[in-house]
C-alpha positions, 0 to 999 in steps of 0.5 A: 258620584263624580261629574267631570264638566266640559266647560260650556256657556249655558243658554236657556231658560231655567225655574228655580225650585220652590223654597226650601225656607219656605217650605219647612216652614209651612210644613210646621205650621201646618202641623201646629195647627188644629186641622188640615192644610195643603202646602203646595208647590213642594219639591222634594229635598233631603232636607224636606224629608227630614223636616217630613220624617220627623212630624210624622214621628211627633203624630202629624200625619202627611198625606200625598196630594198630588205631584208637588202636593202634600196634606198636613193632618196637623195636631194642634193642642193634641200634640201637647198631650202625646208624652214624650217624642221618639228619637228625631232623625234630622239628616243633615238638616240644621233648619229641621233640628233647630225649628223642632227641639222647642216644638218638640218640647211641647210634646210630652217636654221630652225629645232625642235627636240625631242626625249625620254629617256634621250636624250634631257638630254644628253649633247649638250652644244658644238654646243649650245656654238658654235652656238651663237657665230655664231649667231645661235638661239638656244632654248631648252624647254620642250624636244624640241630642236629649232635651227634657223640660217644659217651656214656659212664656217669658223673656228668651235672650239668645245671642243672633249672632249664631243662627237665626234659626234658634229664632225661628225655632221658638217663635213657632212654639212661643205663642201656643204656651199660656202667657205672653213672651219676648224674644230678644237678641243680646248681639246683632241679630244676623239673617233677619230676612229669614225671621221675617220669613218665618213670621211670615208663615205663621201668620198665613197660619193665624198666628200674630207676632209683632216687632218691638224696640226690645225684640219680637214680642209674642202674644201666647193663648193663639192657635195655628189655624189651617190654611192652603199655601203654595211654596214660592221659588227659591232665591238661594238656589236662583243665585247659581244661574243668576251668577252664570247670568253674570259671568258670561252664560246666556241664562233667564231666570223666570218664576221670581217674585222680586217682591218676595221677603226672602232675603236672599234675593239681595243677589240682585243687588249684589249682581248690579254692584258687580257690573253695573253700580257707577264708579267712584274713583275706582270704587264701587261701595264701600271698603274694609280697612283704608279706602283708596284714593283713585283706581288701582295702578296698572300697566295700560294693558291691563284693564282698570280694577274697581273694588266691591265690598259686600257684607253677607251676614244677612245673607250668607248662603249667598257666598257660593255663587256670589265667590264665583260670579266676582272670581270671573269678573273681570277686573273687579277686586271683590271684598266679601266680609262678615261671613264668619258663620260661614265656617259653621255650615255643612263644610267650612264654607270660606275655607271650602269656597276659597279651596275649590276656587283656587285650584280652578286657578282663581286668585282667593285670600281667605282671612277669618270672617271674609274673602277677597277673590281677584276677577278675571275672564277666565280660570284654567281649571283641569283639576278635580276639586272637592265637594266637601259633600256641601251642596253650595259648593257643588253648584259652585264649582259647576258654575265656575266650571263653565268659565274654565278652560279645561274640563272639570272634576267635581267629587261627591256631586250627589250632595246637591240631593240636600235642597237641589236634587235636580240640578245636574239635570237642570245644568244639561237642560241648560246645555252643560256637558256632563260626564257622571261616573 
């Protein structure tokens, strides 16, 4: 599906949709526990349904509940005695297939998975390297991922810098195996935020893990108790109408819990920096490389330039929206830096992000592991631009676009059906004018 936008302010209020983080999450918690749970509050994804798709595959059985509302049937020590898992299909979820390989393990200590899109593409070396030293068989061919072996508790050392979600993936199954483990990063550990979500919902779950100066130590001999959990709103999917916010749009974003642990709801901070944080010498924050020593130097009809540096390795998924809200910010030089793992999502993402904003007349510099985008009030637009078949980049271009000055073309806009069916929907809500075809 194409959507040509007919550039317009947005004026409304909007509740983002429920965690897509959170809501894998619970889900396998659930299911490792020894009974039944209600996850609440549960939008649907393609992602979710592959997170979904593949626990029934293991023998978890989901039931629905209600709107919004699914009954996990979880297996507990059960799932340990099943034999060997069936083929995995994961989708384009990196989230389902990282959280499961170790799960899976668990199950028979056999799993295969596949996926489409990128995925098998994307980068899973940490657990390959980890898993032969541990003496775990693993063969990737043709897009099909087999893993043979048994866990065991101990030491895990994997590099952080990678993923996060190698992290996630084996705290969850750690703490069922018969001894203690520690789980430790051999480089700095990147998106802490989502670990700590992660931790988060295992311990809804009953399950105790505990920060400690060598890693995340991690008792073993627990159990997954049952539990009810509602899905809280998503701050990954509230960046793009909080950028609209910012860059001119009449949006109030209602629904949030500013206390929440999800680390993406740093776009707050980030946002104020954009607007509101006092200038030094010309500076908001600070900047790769040589600082400067004042404002930058313009001609007196042109409005006086600050900088803002952000560095996202915490918070990557934030690219997108934050690209757009700085490209139309007027006179703010935006310096967006550590984002190399941006290249390894569902497009490359800075080359994505850099590409898509240029042709809608924005000035990017992409350099390896960072951006430097140049605000301005407006961006021409009158082109078509490539979704890249990435949902962040669709919902991108469509935020950007409100600000354009022609219309705009984005191709491939289903794949916001990844974590946002409802957005185009919801951008009409708002009062974007929308062409499908």
């Amino acid at each position: 599906m194409n959507v040509t936008i007919a550039p317009t302010l947005l004026k409304g209020t909007i509740t983002p949709p429920p965690s897509k983080s959170q809501a894998h999450r619970l889900l396998i918690a659930a299911a490792l526990s020894g009974g039944v749970s209600t996850i609440s509050n549960l939008a649907r994804s393609q992602d979710i349904d592959a997170t979904c798709r593949c626990l029934s595959a293991l023998g978890v059985r989901l039931e629905e509940a209600g709107p919004g509302t699914v009954r996990v049937h979880g297996l507990g020590a059960a799932l340990a005695e099943r034999g060997p898992a069936p083929l995995l299909d994961c989708g384009e979820s990196g989230s389902t297939l990282r959280f499961l390989i170790p799960v899976a393990l668990l199950a028979g200590g056999q799993a295969s998975f596949t996926g489409r899109g990128r995925l098998m593409e994307r980068p899973l070396k940490p657990y390959e390297d980890l898993f032969r030293e541990k003496g775990i068989s693993w063969d990737l061919k043709d897009g099909v991922l087999t893993v043979s072996g048994r866990l065991a508790p101990g030491e895990h050392r994997l590099p952080g810098d990678v993923s996060s979600q190698f992290f996630s993936g084996l705290l969850f199954a750690l703490p069922l195996l018969a001894g203690d483990s520690l789980l430790a990063s051999t480089t700095r550990l990147e998106s802490v935020g989502y670990v700590n979500m992660t931790r988060q919902a295992m311990a809804a779950f009953g399950v105790e893990t505990r920060w400690t100066r060598e890693g995340i130590f991690i008792p073993g001999n627990q159990t997954y108790r049952p539990a009810d959990r509602a899905v809280e709103a998503d701050w990954s999917q509230a960046a793009f109408w909080y950028a609209a916010r910012g860059t001119g749009s009449d949006v109030a974003v209602t629904g949030m819990d500013e206390g929440s642990i999800q680390g993406d709801r740093v776009i707050l901070d980030w946002g104020r920096l954009l607007r509101d944080a006092p200038l030094s010498n010309g500076v908001r924050g600070p900047i790769w490389g040589r600082a400067r020593r004042g404002p930058v130097q313009l001609p007196p009809d042109v409005p006086r330039r600050y900088a803002v540096s952000i560095g996202v390795s915490q918070a990557p998924d934030l690219v997108p929206p934050l690209a757009a809200w700085g490209a139309l910010t007027p006179g703010c030089d935006l310096y967006i830096k550590n984002a190399g793992r941006l290249r390894l999502k569902e497009s490359d993402r800075l080359s994505a992000v850099t590409e898509v904003l240029s042709a809608l007349g924005a000035e990017v510099v992409e350099e390896p592991d960072r951006l430097f985008i140049r605000g301005r009030e407006t961006l021409p637009g009158g082109v078509t631009v490539d979704s890249h078949n990435d949902h962040r980049i669709a919902m991108m271009a469509a935020i950007a676009a409100t600000r354009c000055e022609r219309p705009v073309t984005v191709t491939g806009a289903e794949c916001v059906a990844k974590s946002y069916p409802n957005f185009w929907e919801d951008y009409e809500r708002l009062g974007g004018k929308l062409e499908r075809r």
